[in-house]
C-alpha positions in Angstrom: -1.9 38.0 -100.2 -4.0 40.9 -100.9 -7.6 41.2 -102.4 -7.9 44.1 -104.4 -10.5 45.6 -107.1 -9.8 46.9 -110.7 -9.3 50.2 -109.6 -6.5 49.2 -107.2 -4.5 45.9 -109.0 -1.5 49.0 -109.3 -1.2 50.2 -105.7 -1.6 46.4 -104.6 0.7 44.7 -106.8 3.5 48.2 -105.7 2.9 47.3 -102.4 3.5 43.6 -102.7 6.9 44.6 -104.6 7.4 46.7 -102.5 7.5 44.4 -99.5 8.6 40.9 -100.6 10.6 42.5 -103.5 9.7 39.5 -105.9 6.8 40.2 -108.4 3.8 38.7 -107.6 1.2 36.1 -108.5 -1.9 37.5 -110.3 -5.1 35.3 -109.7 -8.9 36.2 -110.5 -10.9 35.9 -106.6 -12.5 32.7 -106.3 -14.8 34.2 -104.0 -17.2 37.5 -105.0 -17.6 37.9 -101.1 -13.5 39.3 -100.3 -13.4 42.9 -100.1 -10.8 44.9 -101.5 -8.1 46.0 -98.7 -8.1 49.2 -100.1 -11.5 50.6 -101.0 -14.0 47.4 -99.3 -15.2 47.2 -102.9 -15.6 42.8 -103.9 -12.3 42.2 -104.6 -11.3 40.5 -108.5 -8.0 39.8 -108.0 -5.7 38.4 -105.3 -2.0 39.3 -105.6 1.0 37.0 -103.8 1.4 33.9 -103.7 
């Protein structure tokens, strides 16, 4: 799974493709405190499954 802001939903959701080559599961973060992988921003979403 991978916790990602707004600004980087794209480059997580390429590099879950990318990887598992399925599409992935979209989900709003239950938890404010997750930090994006990419940036350390709070995270919104979580993409996989």
């Amino acid at each position: 799974m991978i916790f990602t802001c707004e600004e980087h939903i794209d480059v997580a959701i390429d590099e879950y493709v990318e990887e598992t080559e399925q599409a992935p599961d979209i989900s709003p973060v239950d938890n404010n405190e997750r930090p994006c992988w990419f940036c350390g921003k709070k995270a919104v979403y979580v993409v996989g499954n």
